[in-house]
N, C-alpha and C positions, 0 to 999 in steps of 0.2 A: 540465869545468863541473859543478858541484854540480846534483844535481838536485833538483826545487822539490818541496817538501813541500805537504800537503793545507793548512795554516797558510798558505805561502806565497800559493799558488791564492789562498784565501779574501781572504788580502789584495791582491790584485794585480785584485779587483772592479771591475764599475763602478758607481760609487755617485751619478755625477752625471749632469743633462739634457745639461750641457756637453760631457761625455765618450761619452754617447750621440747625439749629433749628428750627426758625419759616418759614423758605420755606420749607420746608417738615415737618412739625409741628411732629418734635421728643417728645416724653416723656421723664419726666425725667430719672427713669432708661435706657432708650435707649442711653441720651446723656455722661453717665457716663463709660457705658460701651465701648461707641464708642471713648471716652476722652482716656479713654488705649490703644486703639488697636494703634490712632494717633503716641500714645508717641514712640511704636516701629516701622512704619510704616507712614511714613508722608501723611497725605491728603493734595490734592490742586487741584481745577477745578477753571476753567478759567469762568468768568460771562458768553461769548460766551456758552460754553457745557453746562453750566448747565440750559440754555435758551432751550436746547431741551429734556428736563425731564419735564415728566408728575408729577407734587407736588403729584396728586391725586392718581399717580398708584403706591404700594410699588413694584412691580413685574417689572415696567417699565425697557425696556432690556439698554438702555443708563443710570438710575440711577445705574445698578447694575456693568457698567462698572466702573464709575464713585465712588460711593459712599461708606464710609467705611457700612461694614456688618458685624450681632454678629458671622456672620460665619466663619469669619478670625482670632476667637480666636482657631481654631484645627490648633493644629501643623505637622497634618500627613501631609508625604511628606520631603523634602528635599532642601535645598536651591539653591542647584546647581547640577541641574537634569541634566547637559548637560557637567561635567567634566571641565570648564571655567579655573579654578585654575591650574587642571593638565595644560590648553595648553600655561598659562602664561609667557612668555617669559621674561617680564618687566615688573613691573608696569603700565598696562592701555595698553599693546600689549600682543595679543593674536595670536598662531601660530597651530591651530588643524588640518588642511587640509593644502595640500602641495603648494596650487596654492592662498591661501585666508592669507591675516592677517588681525585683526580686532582689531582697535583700539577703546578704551572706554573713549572717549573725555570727557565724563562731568556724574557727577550722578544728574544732574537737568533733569527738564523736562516739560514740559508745564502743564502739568495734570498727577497725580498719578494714572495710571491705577491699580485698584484693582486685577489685574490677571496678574501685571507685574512679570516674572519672574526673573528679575534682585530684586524680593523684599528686595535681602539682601544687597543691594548697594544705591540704586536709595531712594535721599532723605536725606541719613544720612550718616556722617563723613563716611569716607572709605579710604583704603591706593590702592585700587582696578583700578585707574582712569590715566590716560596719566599725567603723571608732565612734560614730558621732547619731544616736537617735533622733537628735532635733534636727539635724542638715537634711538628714534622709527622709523624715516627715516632712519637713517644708517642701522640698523636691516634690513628693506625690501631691501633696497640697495645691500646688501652685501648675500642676498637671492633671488637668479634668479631665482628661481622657481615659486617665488609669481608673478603672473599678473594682480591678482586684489587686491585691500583694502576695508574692511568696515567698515565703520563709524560710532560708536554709540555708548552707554552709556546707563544713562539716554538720553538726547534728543540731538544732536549736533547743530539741529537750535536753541537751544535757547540763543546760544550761537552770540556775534557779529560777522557782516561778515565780517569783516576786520580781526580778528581772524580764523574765517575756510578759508579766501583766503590766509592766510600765509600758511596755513598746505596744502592744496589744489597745491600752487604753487609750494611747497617743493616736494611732492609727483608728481606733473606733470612731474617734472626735471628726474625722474626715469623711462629709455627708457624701461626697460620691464614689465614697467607697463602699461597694458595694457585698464583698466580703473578702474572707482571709485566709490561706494556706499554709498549714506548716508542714514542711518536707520531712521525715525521721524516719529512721529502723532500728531506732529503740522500744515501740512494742515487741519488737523481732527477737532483739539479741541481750536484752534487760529490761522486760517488762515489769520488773519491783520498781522501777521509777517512779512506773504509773501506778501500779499497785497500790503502793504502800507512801502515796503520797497524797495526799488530801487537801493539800494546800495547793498542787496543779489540776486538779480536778475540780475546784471550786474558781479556781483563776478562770478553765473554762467556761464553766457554768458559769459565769458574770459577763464573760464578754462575747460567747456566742449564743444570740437570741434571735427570736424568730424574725428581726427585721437585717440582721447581722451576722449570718451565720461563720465562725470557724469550723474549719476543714480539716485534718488530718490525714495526712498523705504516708499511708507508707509503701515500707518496701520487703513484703514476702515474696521469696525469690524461687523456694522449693516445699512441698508438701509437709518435709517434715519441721520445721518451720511453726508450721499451725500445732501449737502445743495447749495445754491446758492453762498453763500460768499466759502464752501471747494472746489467746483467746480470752481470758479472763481480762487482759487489759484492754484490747480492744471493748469489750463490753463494756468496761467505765468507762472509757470515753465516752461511746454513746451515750450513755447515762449522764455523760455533763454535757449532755449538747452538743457536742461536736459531730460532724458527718463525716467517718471514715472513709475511706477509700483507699486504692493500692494500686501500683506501679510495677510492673517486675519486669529486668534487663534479660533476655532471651542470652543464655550463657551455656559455652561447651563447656563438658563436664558437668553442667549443674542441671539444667533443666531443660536440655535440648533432646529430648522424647515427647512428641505427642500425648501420650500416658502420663507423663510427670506432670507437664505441663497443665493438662485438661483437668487433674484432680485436684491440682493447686487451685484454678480457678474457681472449680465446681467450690471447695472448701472455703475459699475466701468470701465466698457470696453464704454460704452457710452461716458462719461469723461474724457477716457485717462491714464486709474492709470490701465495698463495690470494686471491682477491677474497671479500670479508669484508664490504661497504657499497657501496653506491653512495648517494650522499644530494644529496636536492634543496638548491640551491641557497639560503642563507639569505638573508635579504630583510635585509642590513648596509647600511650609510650607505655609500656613495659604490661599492657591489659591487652592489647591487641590480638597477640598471636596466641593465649593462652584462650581466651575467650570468646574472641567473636567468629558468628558462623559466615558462611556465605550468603547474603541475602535469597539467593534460589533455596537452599537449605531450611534456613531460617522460617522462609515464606510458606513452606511444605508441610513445617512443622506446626507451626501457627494453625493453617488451614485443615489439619489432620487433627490435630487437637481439638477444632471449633466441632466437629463431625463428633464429639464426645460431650458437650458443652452443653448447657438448655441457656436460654434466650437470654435472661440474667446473667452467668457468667460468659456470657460472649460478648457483651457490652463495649468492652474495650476497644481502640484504636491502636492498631501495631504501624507503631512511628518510627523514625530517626530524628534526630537532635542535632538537624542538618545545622551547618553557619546560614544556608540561605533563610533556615525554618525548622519548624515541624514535620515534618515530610511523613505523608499518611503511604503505607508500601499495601495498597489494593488488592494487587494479583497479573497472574501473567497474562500475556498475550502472545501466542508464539513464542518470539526469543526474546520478548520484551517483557521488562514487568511496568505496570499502571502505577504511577504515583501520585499522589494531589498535596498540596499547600495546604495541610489544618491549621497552620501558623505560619505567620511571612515575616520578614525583617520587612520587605515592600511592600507593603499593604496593598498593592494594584497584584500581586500573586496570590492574594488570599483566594483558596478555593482553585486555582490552579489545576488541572488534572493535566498531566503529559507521561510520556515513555520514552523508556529508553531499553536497547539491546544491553541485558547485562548476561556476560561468562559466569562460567560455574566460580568461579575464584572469587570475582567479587565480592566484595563485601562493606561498601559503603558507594554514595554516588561519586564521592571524589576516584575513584576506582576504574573508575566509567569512563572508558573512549568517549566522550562526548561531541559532539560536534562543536563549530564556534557560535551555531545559534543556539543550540542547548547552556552553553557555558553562560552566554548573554544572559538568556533568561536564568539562569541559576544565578548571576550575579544581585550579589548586592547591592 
């Protein structure tokens, strides 16, 4: 018997409420209501992720990464929490920071993550996404200030390697570029990509070298996540050069325990996927109310969690993905919490440290009573 290719896997998905029904024995008004939410928001888990869902737990923190919920019918929130559109340059090139561009290769993606904040792209027709690799190199080209690129979308591995080592080589040819990022959570939720592909592991191994390094960014969200086969991918990678690292979005139901969270990190550094972020949860349209905590919450757990941590997985920066920036979340002071600028859209706020009075409710700065001088300075 022919053995299934990482291709194969991806197609062999489940993409419908109908097909997710009797493994998680939905009722019928459950599958009716979850049949809408699809039509504006596409589901797909790969057979791999959905193998580490508990059928019997509805609370389970990987089903709720995973799985649509009736809680994606609120619209509060916003689709583009982080100004994207303003920093639009091109079509699928993005220009907010003065040192970064960030191209949006693809709206596919191995698995629809329910708390993706690209919800209003990723999945469905878009004019949002890279058409043209020669317009978007020129662009960086002819911008010396950029020294790095980041890659992402929807997911850019899902894409053929023969396809990212064009764009890759195109970008390598660019002497002030210093190196290169690709965004995925495909070691996470279909690691036979990597696996069982020898043809993206040698594309890395060509075009990240020690004067050039690619990056690999991903996104473990929860402990059990860290599996033998993500773990084994992560490993190749290393092995082709690439320097891993990882991201994880602070998320109710999934990984908002000090315990969860600290073991995840501790594990990630075991493995090799450096933790690099950890970021509050964006306040997006139908993600919002399901997902994000209160910054006061959020910031407890964080801080609770590091008190479990050794010095390597505490490495991280717990950010927002403000419009104004980066926004590093410090710590409190009285009824304030500390913020500083790790990235500005105005380069005169870079490194920035201020405060503001946040309520327990809170949960992003747009939230925030702020003042008309606070707002000034937050403005772009």
């Amino acid at each position: 018997m022919k053995a299934l290719t990482w291709q194969d896997e991806l197609q062999d998905s489940i993409t419908s409420i109908k097909e997710l029904k009797p493994l998680l024995q939905l009722n019928d008004k459950e599958v009716v209501r979850l049949e809408d939410i699809v039509k504006k928001h596409p589901f797909l888990i790969t057979r791999y992720y959905m193998g580490l869902i508990n059928p019997n737990d509805p609370l389970d923190p990987i089903r709720n990464i995973a799985i649509p919920s009736l809680e994606e019918i609120s619209t509060s929130g916003v689709f583009d929490t982080s100004g994207e559109l303003k920093s639009t340059k091109t079509p699928g090139l993005q220009h907010k920071y003065r040192q970064t561009a960030l191209l949006l290769l693809t709206n596919r993606c191995g698995m629809y993550c329910r708390f993706c904040f690209r919800k209003r792209l990723v999945g469905v027709e878009t004019k949002e996404i890279l058409r043209n690799f020669d317009v978007a190199v020129d662009y960086i080209a002819e911008h010396h200030e950029i020294n790095n690129v980041l890659i992402s979308g929807g997911d850019p591995l899902i894409l053929e390697a023969k396809l990212l080592g064009e764009l890759l080589g195109k970008l390598s040819s660019i002497d002030h570029l210093k190196f290169i990022r690709i965004g995925t959570r495909i070691p996470v939720v279909l690691p036979n990509r990597i696996i069982k592909d020898p043809s993206l592991l040698s594309m890395f191994n060509r075009y990240s070298t020690p004067e050039k390094r690619v990056y690999v960014v991903t996104q473990f969200d929860h402990p059990r996540e860290i599996t033998p086969a993500s773990t084994c991918a992560v490993h190749k990678l290393i092995r082709s050069g690439v320097i891993v690292s990882n991201q994880t979005t602070l998320l109710k139901g999934v990984n908002d325990d000090p315990v969860i969270l600290a073991d995840l990190q501790n594990n990630l550094t075991r493995i090799g996927a450096i933790p690099y972020y950890i970021f509050q949860c964006r306040p997006v349209k139908r993600v919002k109310s399901k997902f994000q905590l209160s910054l006061r919450k959020a910031l407890d757990i964080v801080e609770e969690a590091k008190e479990m941590m050794n010095g390597h997985s505490k490495r991280f920066k717990f950010c927002m993905s403000h419009n104004a920036g980066k926004i590093e979340i410090i710590g409190t002071l009285g009824d304030d919490i500390l913020f500083k600028f790790h990235q500005a859209r105005d380069p005169e706020m870079l490194g920035r440290v201020f405060s503001v009075p946040v309520a327990t409710s809170d949960g992003w700065l747009d939230d925030i009573d702020l003042t008309q001088k606070d707002m000034d300075e937050l403005a772009s």
